[in-house]
C-alpha positions in Angstrom: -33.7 58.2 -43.6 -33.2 55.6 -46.2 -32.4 51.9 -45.1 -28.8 51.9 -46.1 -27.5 55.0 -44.6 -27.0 55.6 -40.8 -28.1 52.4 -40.0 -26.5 48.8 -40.3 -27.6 46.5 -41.9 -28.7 42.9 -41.1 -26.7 40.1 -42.3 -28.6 37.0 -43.2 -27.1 33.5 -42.8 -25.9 33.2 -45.9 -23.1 36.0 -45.3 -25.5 38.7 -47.3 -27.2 41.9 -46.1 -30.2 43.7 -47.5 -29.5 44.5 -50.9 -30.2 47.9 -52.3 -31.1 48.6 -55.3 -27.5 48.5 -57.4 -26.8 51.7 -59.3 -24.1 51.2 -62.2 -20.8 52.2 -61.4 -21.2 52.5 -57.7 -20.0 50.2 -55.5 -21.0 48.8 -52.0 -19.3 50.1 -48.8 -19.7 47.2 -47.0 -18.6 44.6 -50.1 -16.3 41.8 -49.6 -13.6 41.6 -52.1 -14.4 38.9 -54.7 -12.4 35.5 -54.5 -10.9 33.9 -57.8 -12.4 30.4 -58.3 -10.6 27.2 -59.3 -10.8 26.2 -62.7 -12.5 23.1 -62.2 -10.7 19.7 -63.9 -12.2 17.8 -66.6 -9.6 15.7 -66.8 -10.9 13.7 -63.3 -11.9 13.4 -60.2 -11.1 16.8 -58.1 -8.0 16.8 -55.7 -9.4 17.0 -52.0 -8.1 18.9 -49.0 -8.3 18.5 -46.0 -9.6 20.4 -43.4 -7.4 21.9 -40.9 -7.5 19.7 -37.8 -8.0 21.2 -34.4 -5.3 21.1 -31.8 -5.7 17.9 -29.4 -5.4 19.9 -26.9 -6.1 23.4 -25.3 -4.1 25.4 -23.0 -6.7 25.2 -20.8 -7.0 21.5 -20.7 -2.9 21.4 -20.1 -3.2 23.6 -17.2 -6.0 21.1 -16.0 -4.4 18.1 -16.5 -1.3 19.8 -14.7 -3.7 21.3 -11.8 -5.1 17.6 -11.3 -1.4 16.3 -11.6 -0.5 18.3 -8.8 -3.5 17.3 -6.7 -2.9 13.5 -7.0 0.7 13.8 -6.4 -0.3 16.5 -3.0 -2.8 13.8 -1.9 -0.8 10.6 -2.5 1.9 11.2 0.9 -1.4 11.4 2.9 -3.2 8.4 1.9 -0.2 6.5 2.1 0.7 7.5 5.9 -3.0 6.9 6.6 -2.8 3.5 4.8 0.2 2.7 7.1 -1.6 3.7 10.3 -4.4 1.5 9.7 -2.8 -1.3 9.5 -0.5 -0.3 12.6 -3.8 0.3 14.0 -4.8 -3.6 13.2 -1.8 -5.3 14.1 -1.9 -3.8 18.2 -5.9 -4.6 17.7 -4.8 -8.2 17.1 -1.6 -8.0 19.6 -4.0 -7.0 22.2 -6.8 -9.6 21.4 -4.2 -12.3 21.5 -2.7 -11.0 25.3 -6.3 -10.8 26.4 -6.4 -14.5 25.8 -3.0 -15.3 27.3 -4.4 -13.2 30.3 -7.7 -15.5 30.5 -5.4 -18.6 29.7 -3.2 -17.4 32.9 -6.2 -16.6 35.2 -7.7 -20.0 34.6 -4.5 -22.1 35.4 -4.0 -19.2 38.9 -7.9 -20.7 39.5 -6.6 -24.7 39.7 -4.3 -23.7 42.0 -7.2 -22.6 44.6 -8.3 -26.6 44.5 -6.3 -28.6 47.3 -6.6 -31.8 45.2 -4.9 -30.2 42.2 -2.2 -28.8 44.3 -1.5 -32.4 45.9 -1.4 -33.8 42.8 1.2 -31.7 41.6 3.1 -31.9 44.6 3.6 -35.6 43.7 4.5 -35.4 40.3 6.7 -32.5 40.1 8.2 -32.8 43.8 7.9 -36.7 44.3 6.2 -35.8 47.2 3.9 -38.2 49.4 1.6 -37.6 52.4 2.7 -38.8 55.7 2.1 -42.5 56.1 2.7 -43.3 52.5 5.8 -45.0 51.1 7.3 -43.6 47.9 8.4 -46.2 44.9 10.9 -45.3 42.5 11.2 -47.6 39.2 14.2 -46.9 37.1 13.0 -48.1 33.6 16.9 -49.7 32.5 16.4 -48.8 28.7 16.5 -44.7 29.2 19.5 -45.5 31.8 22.4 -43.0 30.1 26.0 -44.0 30.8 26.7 -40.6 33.0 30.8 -39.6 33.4 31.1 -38.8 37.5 32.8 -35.3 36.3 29.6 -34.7 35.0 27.9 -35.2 38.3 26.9 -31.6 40.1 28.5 -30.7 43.3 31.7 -32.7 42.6 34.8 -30.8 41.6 36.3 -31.0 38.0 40.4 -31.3 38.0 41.4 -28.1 36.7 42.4 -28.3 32.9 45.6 -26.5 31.3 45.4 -23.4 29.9 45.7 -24.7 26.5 43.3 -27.3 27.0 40.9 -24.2 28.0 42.0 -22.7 24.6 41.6 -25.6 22.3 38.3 -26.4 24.2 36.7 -22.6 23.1 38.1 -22.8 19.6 36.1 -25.8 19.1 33.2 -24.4 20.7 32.9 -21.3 18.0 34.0 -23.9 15.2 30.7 -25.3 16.1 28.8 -22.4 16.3 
């Protein structure tokens, strides 16, 4: 078998095969047709085109782009309720740090009442209390003395008012309000 028949033929990096040897008249099965070339100006510099420009971008990177689209969107609900519980989480943390104290606070002031002296002092000044054999003093200080209206005294009776006084009375109570 020759080279050129039944087998293919190589193709070298320039676009060309093997060449066999050309007969006259005969032509090449495997030929490309032959492309016209430009005239070439004299008459300047030669008019440049460009290169057509690739597309930005691919199906496939659309389809990406949309898959990771769909994923942020899918995850955002999530972190954002998680977000939320962690700082729900935080606020009872400090709700609960801050009735732990008010706990301590309350256990120490339940302790002072276990001292006799601190209970007899208290007896005094918020009971005016005294132990037997003492005499109690009372000063009245005459600048904080407040004119007081004997109505105003409790346990007395008040003379009942008119209806209309009653009236007029609760209209300028929510006029104040």
């Amino acid at each position: 078998m020759e080279q050129g028949e039944g087998m293919q033929q190589r193709t070298r990096p320039g676009g060309r095969g093997r060449e066999a040897p050309r007969t006259r008249g005969a032509t090449r099965p495997n030929a490309r047709p032959t492309v016209a070339r430009r005239a070439v100006s004299t008459g300047g510099a030669a008019l440049r085109t460009r290169a057509p420009q690739p597309r930005r971008f691919t199906s496939r990177a659309v389809v990406l782009s949309l898959v990771l689209l769909v994923l942020l969107l899918a995850y955002a609900y999530p972190v954002r309720v998680y977000l939320a519980q962690e700082a729900e989480i935080a606020a009872y943390e400090q709700s609960q740090e801050l009735q732990a104290a008010k706990v301590a606070d309350m256990a120490a002031r339940a302790k002072k009442w276990d001292d006799p002296e601190y209970v007899i002092s208290q007896a005094r000044q918020r009971l005016h209390m005294v132990l037997p054999g003492e005499k109690p003093y009372v000063v009245v200080d005459p600048s904080r003395a407040q004119a007081t209206d004997p109505a105003d005294v409790p346990g007395t009776e008040k003379a009942p008012r008119p209806w209309y006084g009653k009236l007029w009375s609760s209209v300028e109570a929510a006029d104040k309000q």
